[in-house]
C-alpha positions in Angstrom: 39.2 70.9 29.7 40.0 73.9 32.2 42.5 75.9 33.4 41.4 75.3 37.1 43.0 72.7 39.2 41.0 69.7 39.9 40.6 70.4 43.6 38.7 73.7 42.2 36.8 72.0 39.1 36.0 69.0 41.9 34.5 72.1 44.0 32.0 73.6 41.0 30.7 70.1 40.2 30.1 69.5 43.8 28.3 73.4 44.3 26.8 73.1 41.4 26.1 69.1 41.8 26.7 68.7 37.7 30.2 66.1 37.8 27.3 63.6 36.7 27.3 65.1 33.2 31.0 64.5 32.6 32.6 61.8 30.9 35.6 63.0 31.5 37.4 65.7 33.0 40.6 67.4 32.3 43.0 70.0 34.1 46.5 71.6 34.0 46.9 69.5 36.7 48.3 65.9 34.4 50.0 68.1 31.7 50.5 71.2 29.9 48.0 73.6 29.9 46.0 75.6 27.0 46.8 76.2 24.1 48.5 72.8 24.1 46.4 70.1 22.9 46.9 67.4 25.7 44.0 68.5 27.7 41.8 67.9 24.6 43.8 64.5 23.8 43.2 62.7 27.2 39.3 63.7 26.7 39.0 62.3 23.7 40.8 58.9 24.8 39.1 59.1 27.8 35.7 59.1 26.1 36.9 57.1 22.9 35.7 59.7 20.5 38.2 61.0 17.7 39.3 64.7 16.9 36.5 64.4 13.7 33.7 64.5 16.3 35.1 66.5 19.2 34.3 70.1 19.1 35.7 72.4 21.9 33.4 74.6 23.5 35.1 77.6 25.3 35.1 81.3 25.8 39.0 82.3 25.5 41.3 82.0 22.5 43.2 79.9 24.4 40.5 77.5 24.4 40.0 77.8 20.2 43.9 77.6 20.2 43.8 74.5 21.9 41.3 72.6 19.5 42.8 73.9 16.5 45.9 72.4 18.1 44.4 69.2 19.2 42.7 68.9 15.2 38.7 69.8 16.7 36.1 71.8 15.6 35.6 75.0 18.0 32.4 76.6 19.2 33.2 79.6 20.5 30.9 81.9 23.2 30.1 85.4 23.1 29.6 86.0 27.1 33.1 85.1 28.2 36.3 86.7 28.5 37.4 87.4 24.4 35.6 89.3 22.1 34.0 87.2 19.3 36.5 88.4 16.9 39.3 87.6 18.4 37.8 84.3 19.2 37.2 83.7 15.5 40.8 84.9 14.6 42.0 82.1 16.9 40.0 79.3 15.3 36.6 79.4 16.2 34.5 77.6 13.5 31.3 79.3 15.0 30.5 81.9 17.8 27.1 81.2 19.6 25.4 84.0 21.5 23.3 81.8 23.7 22.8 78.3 25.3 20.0 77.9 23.2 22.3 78.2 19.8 24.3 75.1 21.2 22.3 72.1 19.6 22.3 73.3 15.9 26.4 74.8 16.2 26.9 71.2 16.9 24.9 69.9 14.7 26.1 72.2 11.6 29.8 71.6 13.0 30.0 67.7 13.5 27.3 66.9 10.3 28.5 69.5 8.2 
């Protein structure tokens, strides 16, 4: 779920030749943008998964605003755009300060 269009999320999966990864991908383009929860909803239809085991990964409050919105858990990263506080003010369950910190946030967050 991103703020770019899809014609420029199209063009970092193509430079960066990771679309493969994605079972799903969802822009501002179909709907309202962050903080509203659409976004998240159409992934998780999309993907058949419910809000219980969906955790938003981003590195703007609008990003935790949008899974507290959409009923997720929310990973939020330290090397983005907000400040981990403010990330955590917005909903953040956990703030992770490196890719490597990724597995055991899920983990914690979708066990736990």
């Amino acid at each position: 779920a991103t703020g770019k269009s899809k014609r420029g999320l199209d063009m970092v999966f193509e430079a960066h030749g990771i679309g493969h990864h994605f079972v799903t991908a969802q822009t501002s383009d179909f709907g309202p943008g962050k903080p509203a929860p659409d976004m998240l909803h159409r992934a998780m239809s999309e993907a058949g998964i419910e809000a219980q085991y969906t955790v938003m990964i981003g590195d703007t409050t609008y990003d935790m605003e949008m899974a507290v919105n959409a009923g997720t858990k929310a990973i939020g990263v330290s090397w983005g755009y907000h400040a981990d506080g403010e990330l955590l003010s917005a909903g953040a369950d956990v703030i992770i300060h490196g890719y490597w910190d990724l597995p055991s946030a899920l983990e914690d967050l979708v066990d736990g």
